[in-house]
N, CA, C and O atoms as a GROMACS GRO file, in nm:
protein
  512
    1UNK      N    1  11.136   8.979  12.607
    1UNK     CA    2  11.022   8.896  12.574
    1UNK      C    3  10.998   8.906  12.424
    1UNK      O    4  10.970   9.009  12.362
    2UNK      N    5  11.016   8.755  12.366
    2UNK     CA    6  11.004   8.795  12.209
    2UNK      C    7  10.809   8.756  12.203
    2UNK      O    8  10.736   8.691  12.278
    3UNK      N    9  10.776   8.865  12.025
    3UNK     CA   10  10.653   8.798  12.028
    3UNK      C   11  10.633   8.716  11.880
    3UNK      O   12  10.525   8.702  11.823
    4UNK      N   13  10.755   8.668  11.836
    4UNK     CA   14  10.774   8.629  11.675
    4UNK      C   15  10.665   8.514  11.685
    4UNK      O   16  10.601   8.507  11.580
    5UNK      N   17  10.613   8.396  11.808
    5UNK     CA   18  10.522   8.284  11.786
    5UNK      C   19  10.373   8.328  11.794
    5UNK      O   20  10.272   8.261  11.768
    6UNK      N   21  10.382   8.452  11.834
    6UNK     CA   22  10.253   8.503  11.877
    6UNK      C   23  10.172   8.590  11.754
    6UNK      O   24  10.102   8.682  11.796
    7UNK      N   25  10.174   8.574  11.632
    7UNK     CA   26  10.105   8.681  11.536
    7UNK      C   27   9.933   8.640  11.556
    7UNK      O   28   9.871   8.536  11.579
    8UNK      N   29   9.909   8.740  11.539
    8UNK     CA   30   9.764   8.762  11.495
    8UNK      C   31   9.696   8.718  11.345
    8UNK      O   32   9.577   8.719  11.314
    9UNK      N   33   9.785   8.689  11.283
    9UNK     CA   34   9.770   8.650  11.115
    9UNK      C   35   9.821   8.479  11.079
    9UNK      O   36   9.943   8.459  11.077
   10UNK      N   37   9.741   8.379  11.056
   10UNK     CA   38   9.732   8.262  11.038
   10UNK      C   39   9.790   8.242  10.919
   10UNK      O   40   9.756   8.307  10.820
   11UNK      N   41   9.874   8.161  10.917
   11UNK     CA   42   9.902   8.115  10.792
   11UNK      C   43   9.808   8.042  10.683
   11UNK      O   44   9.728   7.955  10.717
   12UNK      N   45   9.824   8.081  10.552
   12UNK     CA   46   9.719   8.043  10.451
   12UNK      C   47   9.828   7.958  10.384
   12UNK      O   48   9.948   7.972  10.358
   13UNK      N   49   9.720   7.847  10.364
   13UNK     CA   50   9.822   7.705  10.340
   13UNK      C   51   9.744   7.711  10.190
   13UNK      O   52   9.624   7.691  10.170
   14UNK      N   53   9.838   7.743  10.101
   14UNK     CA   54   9.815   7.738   9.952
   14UNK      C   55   9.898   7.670   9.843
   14UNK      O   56   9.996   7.730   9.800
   15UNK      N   57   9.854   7.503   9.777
   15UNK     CA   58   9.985   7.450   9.662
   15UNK      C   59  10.032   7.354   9.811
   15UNK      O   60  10.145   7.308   9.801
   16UNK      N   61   9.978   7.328   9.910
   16UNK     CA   62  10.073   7.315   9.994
   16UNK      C   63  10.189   7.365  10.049
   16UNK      O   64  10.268   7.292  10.109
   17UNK      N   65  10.206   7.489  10.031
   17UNK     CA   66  10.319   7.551  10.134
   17UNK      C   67  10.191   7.666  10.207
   17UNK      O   68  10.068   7.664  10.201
   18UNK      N   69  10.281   7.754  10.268
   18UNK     CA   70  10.196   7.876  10.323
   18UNK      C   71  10.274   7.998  10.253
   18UNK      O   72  10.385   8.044  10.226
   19UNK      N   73  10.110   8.020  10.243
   19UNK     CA   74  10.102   8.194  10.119
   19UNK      C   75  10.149   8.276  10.234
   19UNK      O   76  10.100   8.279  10.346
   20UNK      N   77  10.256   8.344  10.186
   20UNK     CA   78  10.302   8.455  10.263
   20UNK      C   79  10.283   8.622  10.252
   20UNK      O   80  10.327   8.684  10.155
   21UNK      N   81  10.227   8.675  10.342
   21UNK     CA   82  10.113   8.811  10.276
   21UNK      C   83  10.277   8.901  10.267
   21UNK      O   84  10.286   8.972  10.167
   22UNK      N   85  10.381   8.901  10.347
   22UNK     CA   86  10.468   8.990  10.308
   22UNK      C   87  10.528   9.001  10.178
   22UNK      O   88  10.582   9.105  10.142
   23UNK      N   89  10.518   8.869  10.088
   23UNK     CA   90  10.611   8.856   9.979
   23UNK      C   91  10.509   8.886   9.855
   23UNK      O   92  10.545   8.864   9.739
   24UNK      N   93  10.361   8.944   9.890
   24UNK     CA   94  10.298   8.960   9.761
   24UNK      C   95  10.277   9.135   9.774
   24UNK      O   96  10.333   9.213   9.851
   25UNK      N   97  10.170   9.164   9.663
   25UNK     CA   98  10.157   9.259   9.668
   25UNK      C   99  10.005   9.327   9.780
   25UNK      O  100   9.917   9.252   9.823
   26UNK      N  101  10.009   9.474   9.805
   26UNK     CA  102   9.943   9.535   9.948
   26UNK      C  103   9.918   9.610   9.897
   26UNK      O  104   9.971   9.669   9.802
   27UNK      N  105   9.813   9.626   9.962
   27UNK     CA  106   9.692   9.726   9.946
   27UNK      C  107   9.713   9.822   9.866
   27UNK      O  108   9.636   9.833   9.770
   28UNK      N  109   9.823   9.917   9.881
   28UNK     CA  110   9.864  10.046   9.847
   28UNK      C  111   9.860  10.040   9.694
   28UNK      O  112   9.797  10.112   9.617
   29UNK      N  113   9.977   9.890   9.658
   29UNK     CA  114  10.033   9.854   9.508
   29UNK      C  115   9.888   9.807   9.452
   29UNK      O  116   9.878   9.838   9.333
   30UNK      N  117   9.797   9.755   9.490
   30UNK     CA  118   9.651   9.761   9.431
   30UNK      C  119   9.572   9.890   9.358
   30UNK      O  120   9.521   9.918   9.249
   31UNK      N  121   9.599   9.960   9.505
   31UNK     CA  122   9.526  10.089   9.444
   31UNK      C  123   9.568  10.182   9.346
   31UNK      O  124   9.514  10.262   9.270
   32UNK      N  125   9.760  10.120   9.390
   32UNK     CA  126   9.804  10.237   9.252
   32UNK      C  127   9.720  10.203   9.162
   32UNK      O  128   9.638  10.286   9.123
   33UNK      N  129   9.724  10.032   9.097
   33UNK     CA  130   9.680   9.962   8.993
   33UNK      C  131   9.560  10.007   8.934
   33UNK      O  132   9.542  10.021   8.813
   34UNK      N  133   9.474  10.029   9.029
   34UNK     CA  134   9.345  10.024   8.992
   34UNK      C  135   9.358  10.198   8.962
   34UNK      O  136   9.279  10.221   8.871
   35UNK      N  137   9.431  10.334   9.008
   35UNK     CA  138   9.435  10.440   8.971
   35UNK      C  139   9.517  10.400   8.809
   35UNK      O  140   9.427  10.425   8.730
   36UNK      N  141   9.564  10.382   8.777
   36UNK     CA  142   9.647  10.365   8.672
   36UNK      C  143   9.590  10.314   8.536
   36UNK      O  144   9.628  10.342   8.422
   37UNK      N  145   9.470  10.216   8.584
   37UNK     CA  146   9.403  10.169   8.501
   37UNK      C  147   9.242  10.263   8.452
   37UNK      O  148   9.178  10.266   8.347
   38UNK      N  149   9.225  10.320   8.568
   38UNK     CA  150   9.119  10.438   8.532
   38UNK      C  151   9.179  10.504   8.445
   38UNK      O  152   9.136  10.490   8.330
   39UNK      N  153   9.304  10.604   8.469
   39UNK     CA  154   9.388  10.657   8.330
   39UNK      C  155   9.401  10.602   8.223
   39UNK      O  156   9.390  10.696   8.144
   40UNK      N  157   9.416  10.523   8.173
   40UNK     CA  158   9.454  10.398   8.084
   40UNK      C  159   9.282  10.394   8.024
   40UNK      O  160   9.225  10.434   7.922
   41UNK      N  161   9.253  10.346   8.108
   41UNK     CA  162   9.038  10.330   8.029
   41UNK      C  163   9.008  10.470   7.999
   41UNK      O  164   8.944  10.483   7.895
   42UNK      N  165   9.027  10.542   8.039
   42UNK     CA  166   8.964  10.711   8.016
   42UNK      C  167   9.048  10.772   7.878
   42UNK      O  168   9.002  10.834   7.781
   43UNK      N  169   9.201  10.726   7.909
   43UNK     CA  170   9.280  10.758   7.798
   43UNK      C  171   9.267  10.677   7.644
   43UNK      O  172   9.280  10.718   7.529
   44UNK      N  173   9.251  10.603   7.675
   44UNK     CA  174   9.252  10.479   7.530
   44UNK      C  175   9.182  10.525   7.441
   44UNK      O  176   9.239  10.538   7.333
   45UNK      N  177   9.057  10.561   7.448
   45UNK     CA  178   8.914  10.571   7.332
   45UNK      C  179   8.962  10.707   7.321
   45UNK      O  180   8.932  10.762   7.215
   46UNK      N  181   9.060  10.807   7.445
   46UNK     CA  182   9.020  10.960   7.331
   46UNK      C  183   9.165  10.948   7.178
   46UNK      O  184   9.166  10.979   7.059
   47UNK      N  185   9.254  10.894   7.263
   47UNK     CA  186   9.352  10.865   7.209
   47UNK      C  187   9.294  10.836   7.062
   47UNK      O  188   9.322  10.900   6.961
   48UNK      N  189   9.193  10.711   7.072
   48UNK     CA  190   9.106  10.686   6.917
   48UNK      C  191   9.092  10.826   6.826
   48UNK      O  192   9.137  10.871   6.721
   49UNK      N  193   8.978  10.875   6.959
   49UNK     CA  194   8.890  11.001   6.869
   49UNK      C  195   8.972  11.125   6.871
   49UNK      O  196   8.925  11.228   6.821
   50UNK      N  197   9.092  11.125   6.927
   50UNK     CA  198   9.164  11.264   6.880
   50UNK      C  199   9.259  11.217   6.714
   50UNK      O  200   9.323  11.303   6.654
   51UNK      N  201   9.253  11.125   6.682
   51UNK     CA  202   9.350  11.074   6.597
   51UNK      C  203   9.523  11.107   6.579
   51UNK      O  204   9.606  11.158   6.504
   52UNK      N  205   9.505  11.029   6.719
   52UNK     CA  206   9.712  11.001   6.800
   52UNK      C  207   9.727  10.903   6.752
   52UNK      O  208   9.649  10.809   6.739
   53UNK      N  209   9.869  10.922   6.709
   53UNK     CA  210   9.910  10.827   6.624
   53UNK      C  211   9.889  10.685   6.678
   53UNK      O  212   9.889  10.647   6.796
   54UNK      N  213   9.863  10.589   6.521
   54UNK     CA  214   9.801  10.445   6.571
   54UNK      C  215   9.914  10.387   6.658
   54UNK      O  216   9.856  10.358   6.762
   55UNK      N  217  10.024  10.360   6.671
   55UNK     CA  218  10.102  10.298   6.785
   55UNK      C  219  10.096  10.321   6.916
   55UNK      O  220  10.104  10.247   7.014
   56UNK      N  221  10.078  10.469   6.898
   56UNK     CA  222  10.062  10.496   7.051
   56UNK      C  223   9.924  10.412   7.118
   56UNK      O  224   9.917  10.328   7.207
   57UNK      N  225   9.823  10.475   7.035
   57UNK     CA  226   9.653  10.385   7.040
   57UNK      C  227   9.731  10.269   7.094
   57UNK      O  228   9.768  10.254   7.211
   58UNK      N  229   9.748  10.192   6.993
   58UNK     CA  230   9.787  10.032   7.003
   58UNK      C  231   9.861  10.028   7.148
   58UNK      O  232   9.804   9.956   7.230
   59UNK      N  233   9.984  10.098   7.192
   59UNK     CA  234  10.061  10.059   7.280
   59UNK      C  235   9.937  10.107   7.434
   59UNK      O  236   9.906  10.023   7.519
   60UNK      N  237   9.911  10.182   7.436
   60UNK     CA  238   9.795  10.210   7.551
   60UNK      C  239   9.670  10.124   7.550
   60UNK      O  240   9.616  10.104   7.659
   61UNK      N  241   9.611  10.064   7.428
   61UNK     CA  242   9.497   9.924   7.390
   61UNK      C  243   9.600   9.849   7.522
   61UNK      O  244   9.559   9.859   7.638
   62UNK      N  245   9.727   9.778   7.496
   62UNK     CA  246   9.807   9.669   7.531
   62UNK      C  247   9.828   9.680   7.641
   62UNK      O  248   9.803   9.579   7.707
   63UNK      N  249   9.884   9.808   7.722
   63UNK     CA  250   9.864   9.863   7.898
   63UNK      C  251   9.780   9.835   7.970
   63UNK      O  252   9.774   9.802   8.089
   64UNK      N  253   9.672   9.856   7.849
   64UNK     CA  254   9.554   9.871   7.929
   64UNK      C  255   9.507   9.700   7.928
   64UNK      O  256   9.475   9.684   8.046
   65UNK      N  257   9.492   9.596   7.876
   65UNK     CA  258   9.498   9.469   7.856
   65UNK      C  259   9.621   9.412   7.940
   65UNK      O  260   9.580   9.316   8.005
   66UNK      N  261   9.752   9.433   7.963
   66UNK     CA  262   9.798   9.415   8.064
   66UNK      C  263   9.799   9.458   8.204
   66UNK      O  264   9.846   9.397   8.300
   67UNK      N  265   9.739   9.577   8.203
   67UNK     CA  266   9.766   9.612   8.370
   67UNK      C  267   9.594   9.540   8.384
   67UNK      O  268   9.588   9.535   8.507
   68UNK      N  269   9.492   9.499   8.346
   68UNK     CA  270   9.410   9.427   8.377
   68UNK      C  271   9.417   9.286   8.417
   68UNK      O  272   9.328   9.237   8.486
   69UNK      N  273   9.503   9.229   8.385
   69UNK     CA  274   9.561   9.110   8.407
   69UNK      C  275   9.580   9.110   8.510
   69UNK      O  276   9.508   9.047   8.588
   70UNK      N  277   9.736   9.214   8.566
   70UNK     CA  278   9.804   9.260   8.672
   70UNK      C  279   9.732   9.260   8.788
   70UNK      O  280   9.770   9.217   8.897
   71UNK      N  281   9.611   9.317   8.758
   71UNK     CA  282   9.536   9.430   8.899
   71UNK      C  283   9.408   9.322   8.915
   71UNK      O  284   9.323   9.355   8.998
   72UNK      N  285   9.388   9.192   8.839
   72UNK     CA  286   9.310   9.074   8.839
   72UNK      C  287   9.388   8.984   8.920
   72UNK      O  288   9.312   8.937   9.005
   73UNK      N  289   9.527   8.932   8.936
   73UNK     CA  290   9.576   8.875   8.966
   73UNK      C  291   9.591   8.938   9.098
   73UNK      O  292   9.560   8.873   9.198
   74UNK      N  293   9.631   9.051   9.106
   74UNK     CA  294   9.667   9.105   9.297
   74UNK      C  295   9.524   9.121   9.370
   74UNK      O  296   9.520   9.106   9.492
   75UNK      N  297   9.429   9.145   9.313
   75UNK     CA  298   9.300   9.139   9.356
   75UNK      C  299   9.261   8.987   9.424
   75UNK      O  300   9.191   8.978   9.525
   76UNK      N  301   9.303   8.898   9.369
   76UNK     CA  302   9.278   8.724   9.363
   76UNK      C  303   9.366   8.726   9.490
   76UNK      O  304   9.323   8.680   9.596
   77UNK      N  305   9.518   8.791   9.477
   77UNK     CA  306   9.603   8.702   9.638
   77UNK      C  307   9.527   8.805   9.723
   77UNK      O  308   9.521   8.775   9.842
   78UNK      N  309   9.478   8.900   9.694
   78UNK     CA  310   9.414   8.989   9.811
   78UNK      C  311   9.315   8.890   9.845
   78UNK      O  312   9.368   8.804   9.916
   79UNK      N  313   9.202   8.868   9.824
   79UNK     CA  314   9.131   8.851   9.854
   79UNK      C  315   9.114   8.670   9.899
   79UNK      O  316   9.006   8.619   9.926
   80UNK      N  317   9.250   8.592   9.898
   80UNK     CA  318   9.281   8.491   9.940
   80UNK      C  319   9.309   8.496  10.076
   80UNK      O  320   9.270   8.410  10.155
   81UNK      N  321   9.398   8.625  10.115
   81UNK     CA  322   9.412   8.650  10.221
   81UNK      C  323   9.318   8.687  10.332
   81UNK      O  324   9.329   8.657  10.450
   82UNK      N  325   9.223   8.760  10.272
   82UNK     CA  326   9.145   8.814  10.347
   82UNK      C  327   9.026   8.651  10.389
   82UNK      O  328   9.011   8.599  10.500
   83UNK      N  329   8.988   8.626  10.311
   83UNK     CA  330   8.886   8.482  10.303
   83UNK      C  331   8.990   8.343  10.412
   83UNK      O  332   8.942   8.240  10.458
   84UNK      N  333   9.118   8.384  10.423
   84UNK     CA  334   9.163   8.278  10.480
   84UNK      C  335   9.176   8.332  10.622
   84UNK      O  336   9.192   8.251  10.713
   85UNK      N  337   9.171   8.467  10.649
   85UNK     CA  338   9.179   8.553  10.785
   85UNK      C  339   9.030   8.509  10.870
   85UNK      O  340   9.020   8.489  10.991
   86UNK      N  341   8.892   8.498  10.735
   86UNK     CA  342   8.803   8.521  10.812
   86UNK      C  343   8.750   8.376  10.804
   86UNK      O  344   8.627   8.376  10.804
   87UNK      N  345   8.809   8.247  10.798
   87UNK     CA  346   8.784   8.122  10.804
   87UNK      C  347   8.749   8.064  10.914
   87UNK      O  348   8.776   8.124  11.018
   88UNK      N  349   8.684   7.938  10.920
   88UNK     CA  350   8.667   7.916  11.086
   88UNK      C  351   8.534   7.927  11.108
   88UNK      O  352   8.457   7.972  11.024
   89UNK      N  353   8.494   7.882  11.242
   89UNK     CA  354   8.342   7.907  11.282
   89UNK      C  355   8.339   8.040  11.331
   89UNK      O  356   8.434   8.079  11.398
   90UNK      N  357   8.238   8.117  11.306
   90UNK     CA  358   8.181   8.270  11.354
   90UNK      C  359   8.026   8.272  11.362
   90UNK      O  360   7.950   8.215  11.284
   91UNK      N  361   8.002   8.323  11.435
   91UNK     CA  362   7.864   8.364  11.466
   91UNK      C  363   7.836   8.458  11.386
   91UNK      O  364   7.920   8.548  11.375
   92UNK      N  365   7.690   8.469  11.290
   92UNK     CA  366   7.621   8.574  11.219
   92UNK      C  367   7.598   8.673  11.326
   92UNK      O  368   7.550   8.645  11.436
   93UNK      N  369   7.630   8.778  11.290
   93UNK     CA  370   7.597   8.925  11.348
   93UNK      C  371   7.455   8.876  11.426
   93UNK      O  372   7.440   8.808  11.527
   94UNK      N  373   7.359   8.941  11.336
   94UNK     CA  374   7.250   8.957  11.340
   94UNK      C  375   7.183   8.818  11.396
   94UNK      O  376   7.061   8.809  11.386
   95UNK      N  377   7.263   8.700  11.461
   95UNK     CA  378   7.151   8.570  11.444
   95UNK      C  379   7.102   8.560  11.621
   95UNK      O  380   7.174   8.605  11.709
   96UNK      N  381   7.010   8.515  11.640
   96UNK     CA  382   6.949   8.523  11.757
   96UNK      C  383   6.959   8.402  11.850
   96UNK      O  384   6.990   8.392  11.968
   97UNK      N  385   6.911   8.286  11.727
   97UNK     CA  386   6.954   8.181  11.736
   97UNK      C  387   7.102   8.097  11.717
   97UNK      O  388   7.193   8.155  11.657
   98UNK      N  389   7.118   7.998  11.754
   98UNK     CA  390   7.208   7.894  11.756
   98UNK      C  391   7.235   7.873  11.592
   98UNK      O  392   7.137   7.881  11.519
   99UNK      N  393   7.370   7.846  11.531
   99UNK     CA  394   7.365   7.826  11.419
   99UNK      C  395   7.361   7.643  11.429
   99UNK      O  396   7.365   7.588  11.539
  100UNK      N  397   7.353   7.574  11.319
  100UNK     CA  398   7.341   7.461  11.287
  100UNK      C  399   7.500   7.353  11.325
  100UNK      O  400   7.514   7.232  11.341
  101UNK      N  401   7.606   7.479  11.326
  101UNK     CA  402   7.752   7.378  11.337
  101UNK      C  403   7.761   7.443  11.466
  101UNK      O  404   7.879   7.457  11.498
  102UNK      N  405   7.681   7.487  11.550
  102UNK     CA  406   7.682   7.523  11.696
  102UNK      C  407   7.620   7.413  11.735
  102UNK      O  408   7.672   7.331  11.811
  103UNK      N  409   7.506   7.403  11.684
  103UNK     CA  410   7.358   7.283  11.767
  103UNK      C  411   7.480   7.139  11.758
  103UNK      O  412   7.497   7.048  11.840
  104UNK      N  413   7.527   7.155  11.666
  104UNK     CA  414   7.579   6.983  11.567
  104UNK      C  415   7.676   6.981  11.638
  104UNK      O  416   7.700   6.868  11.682
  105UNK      N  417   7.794   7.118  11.693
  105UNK     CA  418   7.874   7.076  11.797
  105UNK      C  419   7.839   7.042  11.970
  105UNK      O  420   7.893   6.948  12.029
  106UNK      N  421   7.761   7.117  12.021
  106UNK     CA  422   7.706   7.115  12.151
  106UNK      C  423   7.628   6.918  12.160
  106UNK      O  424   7.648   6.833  12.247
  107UNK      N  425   7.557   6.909  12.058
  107UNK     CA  426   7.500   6.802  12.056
  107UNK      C  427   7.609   6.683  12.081
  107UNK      O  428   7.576   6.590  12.155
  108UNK      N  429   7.749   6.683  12.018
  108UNK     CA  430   7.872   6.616  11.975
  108UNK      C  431   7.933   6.636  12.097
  108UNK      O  432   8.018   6.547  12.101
  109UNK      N  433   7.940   6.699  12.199
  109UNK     CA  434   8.013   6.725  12.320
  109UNK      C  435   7.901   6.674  12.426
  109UNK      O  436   7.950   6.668  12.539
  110UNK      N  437   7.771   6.637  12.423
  110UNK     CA  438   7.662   6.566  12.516
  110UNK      C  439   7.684   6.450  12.534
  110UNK      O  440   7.693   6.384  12.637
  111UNK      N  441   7.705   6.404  12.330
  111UNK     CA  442   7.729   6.239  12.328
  111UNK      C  443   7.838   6.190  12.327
  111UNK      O  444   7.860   6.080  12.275
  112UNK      N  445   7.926   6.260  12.384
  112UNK     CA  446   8.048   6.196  12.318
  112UNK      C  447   8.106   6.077  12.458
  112UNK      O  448   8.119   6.117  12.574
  113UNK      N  449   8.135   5.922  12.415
  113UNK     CA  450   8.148   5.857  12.496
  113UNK      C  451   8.250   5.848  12.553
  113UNK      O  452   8.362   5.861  12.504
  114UNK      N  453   8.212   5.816  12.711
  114UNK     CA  454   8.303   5.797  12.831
  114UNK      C  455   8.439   5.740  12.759
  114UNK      O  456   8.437   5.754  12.637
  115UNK      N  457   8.562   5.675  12.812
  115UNK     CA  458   8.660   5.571  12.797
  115UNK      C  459   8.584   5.428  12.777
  115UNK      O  460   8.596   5.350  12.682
  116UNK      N  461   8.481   5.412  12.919
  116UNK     CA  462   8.458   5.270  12.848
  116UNK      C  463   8.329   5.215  12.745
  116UNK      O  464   8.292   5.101  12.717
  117UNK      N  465   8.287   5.331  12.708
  117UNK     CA  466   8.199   5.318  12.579
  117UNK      C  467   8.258   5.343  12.488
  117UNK      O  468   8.193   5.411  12.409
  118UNK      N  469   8.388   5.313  12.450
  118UNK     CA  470   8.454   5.358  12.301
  118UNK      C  471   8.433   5.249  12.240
  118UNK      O  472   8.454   5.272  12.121
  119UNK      N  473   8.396   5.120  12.258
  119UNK     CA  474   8.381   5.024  12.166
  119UNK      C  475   8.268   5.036  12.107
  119UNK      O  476   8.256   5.013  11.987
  120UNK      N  477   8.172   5.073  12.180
  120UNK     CA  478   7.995   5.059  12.124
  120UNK      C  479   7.959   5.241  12.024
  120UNK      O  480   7.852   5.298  12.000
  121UNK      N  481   8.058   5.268  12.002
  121UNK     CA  482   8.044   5.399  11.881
  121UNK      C  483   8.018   5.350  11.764
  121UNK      O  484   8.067   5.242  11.730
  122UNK      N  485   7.927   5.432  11.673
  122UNK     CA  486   7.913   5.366  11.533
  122UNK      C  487   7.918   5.458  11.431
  122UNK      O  488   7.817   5.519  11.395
  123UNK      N  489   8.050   5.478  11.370
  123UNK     CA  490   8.060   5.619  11.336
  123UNK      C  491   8.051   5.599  11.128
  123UNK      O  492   8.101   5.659  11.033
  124UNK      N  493   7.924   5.437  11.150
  124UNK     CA  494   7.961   5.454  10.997
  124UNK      C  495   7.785   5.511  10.992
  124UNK      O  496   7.765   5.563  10.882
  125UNK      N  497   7.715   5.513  11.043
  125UNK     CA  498   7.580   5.558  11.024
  125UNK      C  499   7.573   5.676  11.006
  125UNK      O  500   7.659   5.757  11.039
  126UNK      N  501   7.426   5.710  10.929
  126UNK     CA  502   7.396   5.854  10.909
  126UNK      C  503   7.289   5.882  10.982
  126UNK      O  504   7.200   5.797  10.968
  127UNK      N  505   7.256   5.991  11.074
  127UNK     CA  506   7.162   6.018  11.125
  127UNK      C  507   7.054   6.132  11.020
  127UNK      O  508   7.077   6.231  10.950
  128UNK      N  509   6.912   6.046  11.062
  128UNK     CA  510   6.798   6.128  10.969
  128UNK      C  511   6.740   6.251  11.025
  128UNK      O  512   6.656   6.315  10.961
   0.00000   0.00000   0.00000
């Protein structure tokens, strides 16, 4: 019994193709990022105030300006993924009541006409 049609993870249709979460970067390669860049911010300014030589300064300024880029950009497909996982209608935790695209659907499944009332629909009006 195969389960390759059956995933739990929806495809995120991005550019028009689908964003594929295996071919980017995960969680783990984030966090290095974001450990790497704490070093890098903590290191830079002593680097200043110990007076290490200016290239080095300069080349750790530039790390540190690139791996921000880096760890901006994997943050962005992260969080594409995650926003496209939790898409869709959901019920608020906390709500007691009916939400508004609940009432607007239930209402839409009351009226919706037989076969032989499909001519008398008027789907250019706006209701007040």
């Amino acid at each position: 019994m195969s389960d390759e049609g059956q995933s739990s993870v929806r495809a995120v249709p991005y550019k028009g193709a689908d964003l594929d979460a295996e071919r980017g970067p995960g969680l783990g390669c984030f966090r290095f990022q974001l450990v790497l860049l704490a070093v890098l911010i903590g290191l830079t300014p002593i680097s200043v105030a110990n007076d290490w030589p200016t290239w080095l300064s300069a080349a750790l300024l530039f790390a540190t300006i690139g791996l921000l880029l880096v760890a901006g950009q994997t943050i962005i497909f992260l969080l594409r993924l995650v926003a496209a996982d939790r898409r869709g209608r959901r019920r608020p935790l906390a709500s007691s009541t009916r939400t508004v695209g609940e009432i607007e659907a239930a209402r839409a499944r009351d009226e919706a006409p037989s076969e032989g009332d499909a001519e008398e629909v008027d789907t250019g009006s706006v209701r007040q």
